[in-house]
C-alpha positions as a Markdown table, in Angstrom:
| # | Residue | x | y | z |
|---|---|---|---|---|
| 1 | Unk | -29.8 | -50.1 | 28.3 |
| 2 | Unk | -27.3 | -47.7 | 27.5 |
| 3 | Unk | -28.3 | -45.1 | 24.5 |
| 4 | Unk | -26.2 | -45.2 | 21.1 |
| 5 | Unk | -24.8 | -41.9 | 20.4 |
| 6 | Unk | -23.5 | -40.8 | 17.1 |
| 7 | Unk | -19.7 | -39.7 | 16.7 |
| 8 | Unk | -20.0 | -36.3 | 15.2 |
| 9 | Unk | -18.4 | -35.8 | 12.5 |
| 10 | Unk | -17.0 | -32.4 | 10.5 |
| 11 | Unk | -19.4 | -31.1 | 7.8 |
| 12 | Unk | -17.6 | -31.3 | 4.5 |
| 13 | Unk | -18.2 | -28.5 | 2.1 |
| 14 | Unk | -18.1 | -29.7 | -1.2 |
| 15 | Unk | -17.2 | -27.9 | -4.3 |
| 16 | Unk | -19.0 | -27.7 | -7.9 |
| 17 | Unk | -17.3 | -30.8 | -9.0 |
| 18 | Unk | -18.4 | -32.7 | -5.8 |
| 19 | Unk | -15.1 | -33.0 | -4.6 |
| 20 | Unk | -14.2 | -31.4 | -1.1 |
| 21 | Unk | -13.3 | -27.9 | -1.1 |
| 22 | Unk | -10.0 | -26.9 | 0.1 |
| 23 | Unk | -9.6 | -26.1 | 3.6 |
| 24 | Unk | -7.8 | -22.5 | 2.6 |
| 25 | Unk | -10.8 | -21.2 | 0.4 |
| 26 | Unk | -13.1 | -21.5 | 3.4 |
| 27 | Unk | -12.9 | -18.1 | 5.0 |
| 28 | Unk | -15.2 | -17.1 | 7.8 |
| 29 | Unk | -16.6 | -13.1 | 7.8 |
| 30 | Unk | -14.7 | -12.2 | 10.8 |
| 31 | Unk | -11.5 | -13.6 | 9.2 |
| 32 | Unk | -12.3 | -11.7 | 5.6 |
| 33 | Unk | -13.3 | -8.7 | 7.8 |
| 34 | Unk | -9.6 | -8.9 | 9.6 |
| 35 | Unk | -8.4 | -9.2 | 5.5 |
| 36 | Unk | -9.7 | -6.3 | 4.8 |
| 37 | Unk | -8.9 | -4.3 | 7.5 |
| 38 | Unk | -5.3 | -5.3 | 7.1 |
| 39 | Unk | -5.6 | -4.5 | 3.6 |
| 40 | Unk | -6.9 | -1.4 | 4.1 |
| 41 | Unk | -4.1 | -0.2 | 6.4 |
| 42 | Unk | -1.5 | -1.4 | 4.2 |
| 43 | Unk | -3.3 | 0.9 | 1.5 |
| 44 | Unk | -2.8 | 3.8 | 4.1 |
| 45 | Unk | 0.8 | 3.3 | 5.2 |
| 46 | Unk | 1.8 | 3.2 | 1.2 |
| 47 | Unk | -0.4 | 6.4 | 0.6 |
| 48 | Unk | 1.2 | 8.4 | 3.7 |
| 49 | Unk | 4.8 | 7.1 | 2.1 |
| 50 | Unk | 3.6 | 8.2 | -1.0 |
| 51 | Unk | 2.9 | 11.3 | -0.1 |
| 52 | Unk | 6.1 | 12.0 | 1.4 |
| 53 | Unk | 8.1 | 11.2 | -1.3 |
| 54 | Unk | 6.1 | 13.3 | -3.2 |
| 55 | Unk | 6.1 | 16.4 | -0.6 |
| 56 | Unk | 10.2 | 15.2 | -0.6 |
| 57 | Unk | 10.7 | 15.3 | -3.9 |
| 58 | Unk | 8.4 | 19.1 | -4.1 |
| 59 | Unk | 10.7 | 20.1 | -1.8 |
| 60 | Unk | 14.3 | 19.1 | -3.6 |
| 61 | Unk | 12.5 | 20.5 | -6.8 |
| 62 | Unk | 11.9 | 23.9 | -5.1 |
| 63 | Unk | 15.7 | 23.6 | -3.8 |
| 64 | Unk | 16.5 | 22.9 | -6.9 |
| 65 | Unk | 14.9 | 25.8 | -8.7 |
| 66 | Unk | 16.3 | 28.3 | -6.2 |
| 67 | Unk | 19.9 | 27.3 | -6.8 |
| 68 | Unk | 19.1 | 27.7 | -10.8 |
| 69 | Unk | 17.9 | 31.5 | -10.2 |
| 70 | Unk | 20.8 | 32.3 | -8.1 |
| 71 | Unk | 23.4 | 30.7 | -10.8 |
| 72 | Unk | 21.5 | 32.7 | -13.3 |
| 73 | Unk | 21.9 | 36.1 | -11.6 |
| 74 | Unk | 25.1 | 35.5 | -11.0 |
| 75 | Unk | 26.1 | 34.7 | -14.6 |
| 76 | Unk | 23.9 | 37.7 | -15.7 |
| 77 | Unk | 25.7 | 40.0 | -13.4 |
| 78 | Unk | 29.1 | 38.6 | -14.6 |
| 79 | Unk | 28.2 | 39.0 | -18.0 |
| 80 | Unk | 27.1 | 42.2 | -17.1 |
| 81 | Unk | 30.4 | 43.1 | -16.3 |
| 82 | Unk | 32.2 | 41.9 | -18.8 |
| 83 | Unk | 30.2 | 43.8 | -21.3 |
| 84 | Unk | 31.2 | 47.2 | -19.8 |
């Protein structure tokens, strides 16, 4: 006669409580590795806009200091004059 076969059915993890564990906190390794990677370049793109706010900022601060040294000389040359 014809053989009885089992249904298969889904292994359940369980947690420490015995309860099933929650579909989201099972992870495989490639999906945690495709996490991290994701992770990781999202680290990178903030770092490369960091550092160009920074070099922006280095940059409007050098700007900045330039404008300050010609006011300077300019008011020490006036006042220069008006001491004669």
């Amino acid at each position: 006669m014809g053989e009885v076969r089992q249904k298969k059915t889904p292994t359940t993890f369980l947690c420490k409580q015995g309860r099933p564990a929650r579909r989201g906190i099972q992870k495989t390794a490639g999906s945690l590795k495709l996490e991290i990677a994701s992770l990781e370049s999202q680290l990178l793109e903030q770092e490369r806009c960091h550092l160009e706010q920074v070099s922006a900022l280095e940059n409007e601060r050098r700007i900045l200091r330039r404008e300050q040294d010609q006011l300077l000389g300019q008011y020490e040359e006036k006042a220069g004059e008006l001491a004669r």
